[in-house]
N, C-alpha and C positions, 0 to 999 in steps of 0.2 A: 600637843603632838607636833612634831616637828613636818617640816613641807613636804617634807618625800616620803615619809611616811602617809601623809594623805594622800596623796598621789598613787600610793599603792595601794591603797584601802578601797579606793576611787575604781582603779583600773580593776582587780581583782571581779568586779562588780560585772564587767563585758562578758559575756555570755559568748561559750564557743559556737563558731558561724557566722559571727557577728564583727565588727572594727567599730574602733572609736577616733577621735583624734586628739591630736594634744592639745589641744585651740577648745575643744566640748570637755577636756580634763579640769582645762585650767579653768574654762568658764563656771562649770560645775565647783570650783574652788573660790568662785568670785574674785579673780585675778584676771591677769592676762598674758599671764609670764608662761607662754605656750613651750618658749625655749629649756624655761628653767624645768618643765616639766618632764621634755627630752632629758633634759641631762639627767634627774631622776631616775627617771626608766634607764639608760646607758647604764647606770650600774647597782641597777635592780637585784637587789642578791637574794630573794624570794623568786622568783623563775623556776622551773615555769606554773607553780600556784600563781604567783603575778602575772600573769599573760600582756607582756610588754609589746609581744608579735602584734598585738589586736589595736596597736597602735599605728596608725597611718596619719600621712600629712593629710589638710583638710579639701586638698581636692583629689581624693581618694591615692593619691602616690605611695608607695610603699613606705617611703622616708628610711632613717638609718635601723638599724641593729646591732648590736655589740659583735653579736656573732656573724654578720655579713649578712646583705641582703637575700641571697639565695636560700640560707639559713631560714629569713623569717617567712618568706614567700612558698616554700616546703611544709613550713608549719600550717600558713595559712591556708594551704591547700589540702591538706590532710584532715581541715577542718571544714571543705566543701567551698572555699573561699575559690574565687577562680581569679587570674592575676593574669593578665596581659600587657604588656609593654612593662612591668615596672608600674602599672596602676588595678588597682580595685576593679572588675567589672561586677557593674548595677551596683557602684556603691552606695547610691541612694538607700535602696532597697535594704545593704547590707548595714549600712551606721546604725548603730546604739547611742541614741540620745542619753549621755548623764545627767544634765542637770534635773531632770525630774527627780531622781531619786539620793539628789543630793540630800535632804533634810535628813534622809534615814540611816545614812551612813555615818556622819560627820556629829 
């Protein structure tokens, strides 16, 4: 299976209400190509079944979006996600750890 393909496979898995990062993506992929994971998601052509929005930098920042940041910060509010400054508030609370359910996917 090719990398972006598991990447999608991976992300799919984030539950709406919830963010992940690409850093818990790639770690979950036993990599650490957090970059090469963005660039995956940038032209993620399953969206929005692939939920790319639910991807944030790993200190809760929005980070990019194909379709502009306001784009994904609308989405992620519609999903109860609350976003202040351009970052996650209570992201602790809101991250979804992947690497647990890496064996079951992959």
């Amino acid at each position: 299976m090719k990398f972006s393909e598991k990447v999608y496979k991976i992300t799919k898995k984030i539950p709406r209400g919830r963010v992940s990062t690409y850093g818990e993506i790639a770690h979950a992929l036993n990599t650490k190509a957090y970059r090469a994971v963005g660039s995956a998601l940038n032209k993620n052509p399953y969206a929005p079944i692939v939920p790319c929005h639910r991807v944030v930098n790993s200190d809760g920042k929005i980070g990019g979006f194909a379709d502009g940041t306001n784009k994904k910060i609308k989405m992620l509010e519609k999903e109860g996600i609350k976003v202040k400054n351009n970052r996650i508030v209570n992201f602790d609370k809101k991250f979804f750890r992947l690497n647990l359910i890496f064996n079951y996917i992959i």
